[in-house]
C-alpha positions in Angstrom: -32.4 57.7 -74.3 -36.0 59.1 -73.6 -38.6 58.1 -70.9 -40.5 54.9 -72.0 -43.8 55.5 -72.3 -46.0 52.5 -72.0 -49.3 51.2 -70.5 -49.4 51.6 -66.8 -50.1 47.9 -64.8 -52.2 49.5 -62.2 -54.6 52.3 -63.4 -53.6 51.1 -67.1 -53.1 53.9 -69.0 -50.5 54.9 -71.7 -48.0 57.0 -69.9 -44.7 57.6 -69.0 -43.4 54.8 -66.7 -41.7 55.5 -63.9 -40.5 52.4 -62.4 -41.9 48.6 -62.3 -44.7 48.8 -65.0 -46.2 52.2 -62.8 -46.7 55.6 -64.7 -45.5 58.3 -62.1 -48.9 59.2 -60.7 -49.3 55.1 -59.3 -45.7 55.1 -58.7 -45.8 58.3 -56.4 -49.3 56.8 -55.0 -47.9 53.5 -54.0 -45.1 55.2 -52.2 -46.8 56.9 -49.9 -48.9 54.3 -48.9 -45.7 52.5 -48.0 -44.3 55.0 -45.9 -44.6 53.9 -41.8 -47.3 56.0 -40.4 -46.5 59.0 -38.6 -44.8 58.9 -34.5 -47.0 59.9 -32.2 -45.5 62.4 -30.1 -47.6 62.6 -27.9 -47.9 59.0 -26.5 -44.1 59.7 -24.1 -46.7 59.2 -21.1 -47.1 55.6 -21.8 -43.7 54.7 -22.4 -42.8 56.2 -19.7 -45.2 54.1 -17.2 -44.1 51.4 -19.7 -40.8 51.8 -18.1 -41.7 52.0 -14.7 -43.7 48.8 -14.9 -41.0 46.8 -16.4 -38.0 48.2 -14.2 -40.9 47.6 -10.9 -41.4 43.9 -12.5 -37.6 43.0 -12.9 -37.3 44.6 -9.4 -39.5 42.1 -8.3 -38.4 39.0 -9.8 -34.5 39.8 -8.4 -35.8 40.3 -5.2 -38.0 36.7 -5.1 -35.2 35.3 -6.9 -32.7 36.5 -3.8 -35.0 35.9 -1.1 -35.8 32.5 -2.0 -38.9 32.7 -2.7 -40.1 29.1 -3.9 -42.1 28.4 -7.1 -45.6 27.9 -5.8 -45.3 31.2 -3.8 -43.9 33.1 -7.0 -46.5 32.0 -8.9 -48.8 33.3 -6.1 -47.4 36.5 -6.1 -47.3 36.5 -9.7 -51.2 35.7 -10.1 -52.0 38.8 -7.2 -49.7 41.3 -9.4 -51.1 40.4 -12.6 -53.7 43.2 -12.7 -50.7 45.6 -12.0 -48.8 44.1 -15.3 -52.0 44.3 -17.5 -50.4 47.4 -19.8 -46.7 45.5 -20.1 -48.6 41.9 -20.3 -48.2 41.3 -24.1 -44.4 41.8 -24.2 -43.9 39.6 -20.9 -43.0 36.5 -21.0 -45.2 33.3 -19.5 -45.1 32.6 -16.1 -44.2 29.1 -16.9 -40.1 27.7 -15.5 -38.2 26.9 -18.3 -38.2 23.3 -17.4 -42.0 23.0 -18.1 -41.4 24.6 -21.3 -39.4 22.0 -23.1 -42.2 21.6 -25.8 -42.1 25.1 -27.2 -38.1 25.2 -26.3 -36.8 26.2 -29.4 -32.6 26.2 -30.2 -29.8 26.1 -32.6 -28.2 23.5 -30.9 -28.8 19.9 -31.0 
């Protein structure tokens, strides 16, 4: 059995079809556009103070959390830190307790 030649769906010319209605020059085409871009190697610097920030914040939170520290006064210390946080702020989480988050509260159990 040969190579079906056919009329490509993209650049729609008759030519050999490599796979889902493509001829091989689309096919190839498409599949490197699809590829994730490239690492960059050079961005270790940022994970690294990622890291830093996020092990200093957790430090922080066990140490309120063990000293007592009530929820107006976290949420004091919280708002002064904030600036400190800025680079790690989209993957924290809110500031907000748990039990004034009972809106968004989402769970597999009923």
């Amino acid at each position: 059995m040969g190579t079906r030649i056919d009329v490509c769906l993209k650049c729609e010319k008759e030519a050999q079809i490599a796979a889902r209605g493509l001829c091989y020059g689309c096919y190839r085409e498409e599949e490197r556009a699809n590829v994730a871009a490239p690492r960059d190697r050079h961005s270790g610097a940022l994970r690294r103070d990622h890291d830093k920030l996020f092990t200093a914040h957790t430090e922080m939170m066990r140490a309120m959390r063990r000293g007592g520290v009530n929820r107006e006064d976290v949420r004091k210390i919280l708002g002064i830190m904030q600036p400190y946080w800025q680079p790690i702020a989209a993957f924290l989480r809110d500031s907000v307790p748990v039990s004034e988050q009972k809106e968004n509260l989402f769970t597999v159990h009923k």
